[in-house]
C-alpha positions as CSV (number, residue, x, y, z in Angstrom):
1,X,-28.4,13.7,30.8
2,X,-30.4,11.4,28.7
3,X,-33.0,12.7,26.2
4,X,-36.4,11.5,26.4
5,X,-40.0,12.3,25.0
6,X,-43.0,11.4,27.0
7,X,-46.1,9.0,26.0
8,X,-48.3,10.5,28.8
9,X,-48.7,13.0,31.1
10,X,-46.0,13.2,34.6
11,X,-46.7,15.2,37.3
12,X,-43.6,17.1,38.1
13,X,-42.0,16.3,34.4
14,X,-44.4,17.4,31.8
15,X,-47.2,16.6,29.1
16,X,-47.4,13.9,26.6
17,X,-45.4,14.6,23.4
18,X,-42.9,17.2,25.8
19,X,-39.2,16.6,24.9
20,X,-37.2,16.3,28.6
21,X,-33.8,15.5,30.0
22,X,-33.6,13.2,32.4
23,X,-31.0,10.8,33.8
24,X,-30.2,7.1,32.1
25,X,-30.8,5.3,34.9
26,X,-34.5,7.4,35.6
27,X,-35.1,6.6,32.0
28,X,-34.2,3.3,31.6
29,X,-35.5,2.0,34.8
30,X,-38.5,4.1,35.5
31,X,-40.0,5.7,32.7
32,X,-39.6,3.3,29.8
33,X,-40.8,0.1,31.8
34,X,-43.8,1.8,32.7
35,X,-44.3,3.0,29.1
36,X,-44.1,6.9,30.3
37,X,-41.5,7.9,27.9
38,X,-39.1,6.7,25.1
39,X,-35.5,7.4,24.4
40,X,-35.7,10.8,21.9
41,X,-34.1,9.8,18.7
42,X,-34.6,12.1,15.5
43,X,-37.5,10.5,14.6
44,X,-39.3,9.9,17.5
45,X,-39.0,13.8,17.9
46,X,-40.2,14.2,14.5
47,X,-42.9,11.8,15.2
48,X,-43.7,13.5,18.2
49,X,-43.7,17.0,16.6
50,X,-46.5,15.5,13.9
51,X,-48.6,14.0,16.6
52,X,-48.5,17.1,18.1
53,X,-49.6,19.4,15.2
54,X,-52.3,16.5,14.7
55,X,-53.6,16.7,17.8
56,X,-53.9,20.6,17.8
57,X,-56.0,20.2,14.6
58,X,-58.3,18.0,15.9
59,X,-59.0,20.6,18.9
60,X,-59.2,23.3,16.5
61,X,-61.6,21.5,14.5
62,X,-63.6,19.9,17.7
63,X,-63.9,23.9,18.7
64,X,-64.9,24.6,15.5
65,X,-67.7,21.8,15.7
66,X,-69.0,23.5,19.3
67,X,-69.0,26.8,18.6
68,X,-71.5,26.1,15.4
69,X,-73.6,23.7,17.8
70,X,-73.9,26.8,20.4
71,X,-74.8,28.6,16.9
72,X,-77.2,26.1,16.2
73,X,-79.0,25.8,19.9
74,X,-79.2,29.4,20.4
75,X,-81.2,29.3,17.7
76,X,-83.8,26.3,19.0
77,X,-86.9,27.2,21.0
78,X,-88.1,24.1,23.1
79,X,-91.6,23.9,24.4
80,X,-92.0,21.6,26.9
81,X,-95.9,20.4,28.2
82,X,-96.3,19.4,31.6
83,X,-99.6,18.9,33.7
84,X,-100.3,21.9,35.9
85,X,-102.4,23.6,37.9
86,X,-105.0,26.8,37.3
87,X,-102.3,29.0,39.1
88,X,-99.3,27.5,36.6
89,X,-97.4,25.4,39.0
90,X,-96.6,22.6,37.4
91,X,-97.6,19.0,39.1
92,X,-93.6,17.5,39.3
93,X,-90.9,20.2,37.5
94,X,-89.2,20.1,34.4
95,X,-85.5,18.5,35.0
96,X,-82.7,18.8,33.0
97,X,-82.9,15.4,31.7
98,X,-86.3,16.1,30.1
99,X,-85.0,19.3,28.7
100,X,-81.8,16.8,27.5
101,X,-84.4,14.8,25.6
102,X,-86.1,17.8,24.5
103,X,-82.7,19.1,23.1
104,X,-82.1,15.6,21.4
105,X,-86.1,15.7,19.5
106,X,-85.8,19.1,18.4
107,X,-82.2,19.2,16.6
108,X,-80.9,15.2,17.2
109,X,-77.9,16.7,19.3
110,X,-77.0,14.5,22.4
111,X,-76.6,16.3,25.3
112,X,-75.7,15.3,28.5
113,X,-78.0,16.5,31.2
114,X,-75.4,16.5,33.9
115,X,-73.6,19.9,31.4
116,X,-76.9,21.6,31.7
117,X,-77.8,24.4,34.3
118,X,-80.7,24.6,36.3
119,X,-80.0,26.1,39.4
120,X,-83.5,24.6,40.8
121,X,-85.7,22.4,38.7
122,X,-88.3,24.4,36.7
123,X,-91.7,24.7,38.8
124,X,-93.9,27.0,37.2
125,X,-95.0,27.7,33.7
126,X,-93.6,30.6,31.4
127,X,-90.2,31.3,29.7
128,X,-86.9,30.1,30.9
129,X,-83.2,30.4,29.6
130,X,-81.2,27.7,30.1
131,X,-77.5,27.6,29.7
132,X,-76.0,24.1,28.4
133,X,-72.2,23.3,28.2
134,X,-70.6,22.1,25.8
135,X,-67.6,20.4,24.9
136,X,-64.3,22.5,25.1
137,X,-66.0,25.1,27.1
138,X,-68.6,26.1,25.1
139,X,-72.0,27.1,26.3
140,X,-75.1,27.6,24.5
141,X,-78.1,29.3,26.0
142,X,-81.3,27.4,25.2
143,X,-84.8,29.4,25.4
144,X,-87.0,26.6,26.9
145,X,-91.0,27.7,27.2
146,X,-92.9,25.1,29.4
147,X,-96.4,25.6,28.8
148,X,-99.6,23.8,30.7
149,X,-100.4,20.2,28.9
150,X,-103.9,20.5,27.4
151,X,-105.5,16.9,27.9
């Protein structure tokens, strides 16, 4: 069995940076043609072990960085004006791309309004909580109050 340490994910082998043992011939013909893998030396593993301890940082830090954005959102009131009628239906609803946009006037924090969750587009006037998702599984709920436009 040959030694090898892979340079991206293989169904049925591993993850990137996993030490395996495969045969030579799988090695040598397969994997290292197609850039999957390298022979394991002591300092490819090495190298391997540091990229791997760098790339848990980064994720610790990246968590880090959403969990204070949650912070920071839970915090943020948005009001949104839209035209609507005497009984507070609004003409048109409030989507989530408006209430992206919103999000990205109030605090300058891009959002994509694909990780926000309406479960129906906002109709009527009042109060609404609105989760939003955030990188590395974060979510953040939003109080959004869409209020009638005075004109």
């Amino acid at each position: 069995m040959a030694q090898a340490i892979l340079l991206s994910d293989v169904e049925g082998l591993g993850e990137s940076g996993d030490a395996i043992d495969v045969s030579p011939g799988y090695l040598r013909n397969y994997l290292v043609p197609r850039k999957l893998a390298q022979p394991a030396t002591t300092a490819s593993l090495e190298d391997a072990k540091r990229r791997a301890e760098r790339a848990a940082e980064a994720e610790r830090k990246a968590a880090e960085r959403a969990q204070e954005t949650a912070g920071l959102l839970s915090k943020t009131v948005l009001t949104i004006n839209h035209r609507a009628g005497e009984d507070g239906k609004l003409f048109g609803s409030v989507t989530a791309n408006e209430i992206a946009e919103a999000i990205q006037a109030a605090r300058d924090i891009k959002v994509d309004r694909k990780k926000i969750r309406l479960s129906d587009p906002i109709r009527d006037t009042g109060t609404y909580m609105v989760e939003v998702e955030l990188p590395g599984g974060t979510t953040a709920t939003v109080k959004t109050i869409v209020a009638e436009a005075k004109e």
